[in-house]
C-alpha positions as CSV (number, residue, x, y, z in Angstrom):
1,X,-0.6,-17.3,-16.0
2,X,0.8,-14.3,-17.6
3,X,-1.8,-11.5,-19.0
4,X,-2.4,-10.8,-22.6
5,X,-1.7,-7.0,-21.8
6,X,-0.6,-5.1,-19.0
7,X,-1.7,-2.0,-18.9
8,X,0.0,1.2,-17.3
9,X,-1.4,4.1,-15.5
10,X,1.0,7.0,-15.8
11,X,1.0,9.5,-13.0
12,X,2.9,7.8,-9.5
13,X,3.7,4.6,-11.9
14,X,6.2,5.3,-14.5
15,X,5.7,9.1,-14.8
16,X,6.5,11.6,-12.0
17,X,4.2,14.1,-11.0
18,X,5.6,17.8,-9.3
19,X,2.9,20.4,-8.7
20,X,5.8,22.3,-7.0
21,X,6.8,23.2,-9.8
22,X,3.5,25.3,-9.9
23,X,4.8,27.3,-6.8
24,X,6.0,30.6,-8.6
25,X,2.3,31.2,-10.2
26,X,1.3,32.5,-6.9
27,X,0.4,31.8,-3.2
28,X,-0.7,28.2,-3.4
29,X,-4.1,28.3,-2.4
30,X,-4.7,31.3,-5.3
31,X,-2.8,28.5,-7.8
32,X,-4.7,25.4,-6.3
33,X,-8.1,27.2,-7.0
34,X,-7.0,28.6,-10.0
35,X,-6.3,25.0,-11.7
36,X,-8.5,23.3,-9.7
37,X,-11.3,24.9,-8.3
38,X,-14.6,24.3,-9.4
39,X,-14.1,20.8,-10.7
40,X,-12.2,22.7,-14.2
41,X,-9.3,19.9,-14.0
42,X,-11.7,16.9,-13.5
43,X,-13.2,19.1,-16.9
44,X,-9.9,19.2,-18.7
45,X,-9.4,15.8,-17.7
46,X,-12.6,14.1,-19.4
47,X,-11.8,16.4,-22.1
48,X,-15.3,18.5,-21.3
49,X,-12.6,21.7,-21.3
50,X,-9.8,22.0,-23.8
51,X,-6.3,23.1,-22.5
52,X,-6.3,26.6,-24.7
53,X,-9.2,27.4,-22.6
54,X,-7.9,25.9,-19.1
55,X,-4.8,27.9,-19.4
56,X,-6.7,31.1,-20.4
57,X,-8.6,30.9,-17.4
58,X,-5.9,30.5,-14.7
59,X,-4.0,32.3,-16.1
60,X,-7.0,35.4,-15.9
61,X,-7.1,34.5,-11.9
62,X,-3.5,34.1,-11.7
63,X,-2.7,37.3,-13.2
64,X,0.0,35.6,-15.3
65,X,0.6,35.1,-19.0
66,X,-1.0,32.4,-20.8
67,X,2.3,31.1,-22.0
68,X,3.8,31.2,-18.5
69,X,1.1,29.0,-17.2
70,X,1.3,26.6,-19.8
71,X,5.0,25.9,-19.5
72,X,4.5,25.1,-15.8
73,X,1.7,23.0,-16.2
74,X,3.5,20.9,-19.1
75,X,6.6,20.8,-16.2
76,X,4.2,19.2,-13.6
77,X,4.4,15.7,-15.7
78,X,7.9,13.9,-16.6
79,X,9.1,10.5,-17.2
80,X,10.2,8.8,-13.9
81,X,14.1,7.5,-14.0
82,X,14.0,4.0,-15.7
83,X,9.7,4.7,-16.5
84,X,10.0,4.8,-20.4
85,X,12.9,1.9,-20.0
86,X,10.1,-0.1,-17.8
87,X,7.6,0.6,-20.9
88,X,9.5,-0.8,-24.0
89,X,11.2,-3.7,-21.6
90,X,7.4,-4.9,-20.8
91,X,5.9,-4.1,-24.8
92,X,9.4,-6.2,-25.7
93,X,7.8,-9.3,-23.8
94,X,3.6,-8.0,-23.8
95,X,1.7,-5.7,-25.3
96,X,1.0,-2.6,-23.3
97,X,-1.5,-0.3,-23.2
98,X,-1.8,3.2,-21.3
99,X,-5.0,3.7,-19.1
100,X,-4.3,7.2,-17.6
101,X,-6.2,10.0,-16.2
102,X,-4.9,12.7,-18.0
103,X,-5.0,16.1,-19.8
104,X,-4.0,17.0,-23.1
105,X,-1.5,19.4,-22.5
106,X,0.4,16.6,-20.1
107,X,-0.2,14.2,-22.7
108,X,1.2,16.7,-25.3
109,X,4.4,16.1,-23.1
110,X,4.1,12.4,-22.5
111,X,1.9,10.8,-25.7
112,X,4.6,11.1,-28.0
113,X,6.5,8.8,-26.6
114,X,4.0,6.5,-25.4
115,X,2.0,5.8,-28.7
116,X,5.3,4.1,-30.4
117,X,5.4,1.8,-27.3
118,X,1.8,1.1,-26.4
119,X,-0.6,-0.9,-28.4
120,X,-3.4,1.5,-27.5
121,X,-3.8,4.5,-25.6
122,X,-6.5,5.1,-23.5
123,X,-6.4,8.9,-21.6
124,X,-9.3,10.1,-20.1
125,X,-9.5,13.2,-21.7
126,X,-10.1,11.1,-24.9
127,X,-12.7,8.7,-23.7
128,X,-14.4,11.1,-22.0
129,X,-14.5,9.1,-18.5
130,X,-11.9,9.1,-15.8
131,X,-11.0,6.2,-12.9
132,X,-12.5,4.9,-11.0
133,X,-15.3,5.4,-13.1
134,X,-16.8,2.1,-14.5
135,X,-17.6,3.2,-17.8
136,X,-13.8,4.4,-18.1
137,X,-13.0,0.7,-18.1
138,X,-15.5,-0.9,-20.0
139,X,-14.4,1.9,-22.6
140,X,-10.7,0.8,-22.3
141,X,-11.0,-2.9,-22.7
142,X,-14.0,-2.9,-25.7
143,X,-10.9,-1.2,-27.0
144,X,-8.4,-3.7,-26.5
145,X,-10.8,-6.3,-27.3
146,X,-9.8,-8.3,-24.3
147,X,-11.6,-10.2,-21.6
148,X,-10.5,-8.0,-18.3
149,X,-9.2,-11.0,-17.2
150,X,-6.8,-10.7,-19.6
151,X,-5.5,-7.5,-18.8
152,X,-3.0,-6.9,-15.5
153,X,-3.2,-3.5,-14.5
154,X,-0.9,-1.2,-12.5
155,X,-2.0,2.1,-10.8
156,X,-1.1,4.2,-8.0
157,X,-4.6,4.4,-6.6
158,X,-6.2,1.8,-4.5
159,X,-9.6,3.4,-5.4
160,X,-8.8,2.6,-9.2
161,X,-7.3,-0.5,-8.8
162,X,-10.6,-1.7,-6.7
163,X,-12.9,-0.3,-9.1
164,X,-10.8,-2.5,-11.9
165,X,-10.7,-5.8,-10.0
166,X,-14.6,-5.3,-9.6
167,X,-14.8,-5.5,-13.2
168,X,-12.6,-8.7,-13.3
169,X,-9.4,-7.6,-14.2
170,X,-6.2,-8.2,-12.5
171,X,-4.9,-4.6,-10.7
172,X,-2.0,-3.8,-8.8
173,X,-1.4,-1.1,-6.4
174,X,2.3,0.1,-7.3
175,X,4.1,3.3,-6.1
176,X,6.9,3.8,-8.6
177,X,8.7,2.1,-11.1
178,X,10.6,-0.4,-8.9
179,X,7.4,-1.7,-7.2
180,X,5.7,-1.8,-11.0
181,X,8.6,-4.0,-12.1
182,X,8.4,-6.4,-9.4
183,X,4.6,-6.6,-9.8
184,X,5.6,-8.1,-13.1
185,X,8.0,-10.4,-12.3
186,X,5.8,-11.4,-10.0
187,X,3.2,-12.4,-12.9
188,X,5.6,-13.6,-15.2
189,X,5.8,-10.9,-17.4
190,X,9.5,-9.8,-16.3
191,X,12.1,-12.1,-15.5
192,X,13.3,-12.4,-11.9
């Protein structure tokens, strides 16, 4: 049986991710503490920090400009090759909806985009929960106003996808766009 919406994670499904591009902030244990240390992405990320101030403050232990920092950390999220393609292909045949842990200066870069394809939009830094957290998905679906077992979800994460299917709804592990499209043709979303 086909679901009445698939939803998407973004990060390792149809969006690339490149900290690399981080590399010329500094050494990278000074740039991994400076944007991640002391649990102030997992803050940004349940919107408990807003960006102007998540910037400001690596940028301080960076010893970089403000402006510098953001424009790298917007660079660490683009589309994958064929992601957006994947997107309106499935929305053409199912409604979609976007279940992502994410920021919102990445989702400055990405949302735009993804509200005129998705039905609803669901980033963490907007809920206020992230995955695997329960809550995130009973948050998500009350949403939707779908049974989980409605909903076929892809992600990247095994932890995410086994904290989904715990709730009832169908999760896929995928790595990429390819293996997300043949996860649905294999439900009967895509053609073969």
């Amino acid at each position: 049986m086909s679901p009445r919406v698939v939803a998407f994670d973004l990060g390792g499904v149809v969006v690339d991710v490149d900290h690399g591009v981080l590399a010329g902030l500094g050494p990278r244990a000074r740039v991994e503490e400076a944007l991640f240390g002391d649990a102030r992405h997992d803050a940004l990320t349940v919107g408990a920090l807003d960006g102007e101030a998540f910037i400001a403050a690596a940028a301080a232990a960076l010893d970089q400009h403000v402006d510098v920092v953001a424009r790298r950390w917007r660079e660490v999220v683009r589309f994958a090759d064929d992601g957006l393609a994947l997107l309106q292909a499935t929305a053409r045949v199912c409604p979609v909806a976007i279940w992502s842990n994410t920021d919102p200066l990445h989702w400055g870069e990405l949302g735009p985009a993804l509200e005129t394809i998705a039905i609803d939009v669901a980033p963490s830094f907007r809920l206020g929960a992230m995955k695997p957290e329960g809550r995130y998905f009973a948050y998500a679906l009350a949403r939707l106003g779908v049974d989980p077992g409605e909903v076929l979800f892809l992600d990247d994460r095994a932890d995410n996808v086994a904290a989904a299917r715990a709730v009832g709804i169908d999760a896929v592990v995928v790595g990429g766009v390819a293996a997300a499209r043949e996860a649905l043709r294999q439900r009967g979303v895509l053609p073969p």
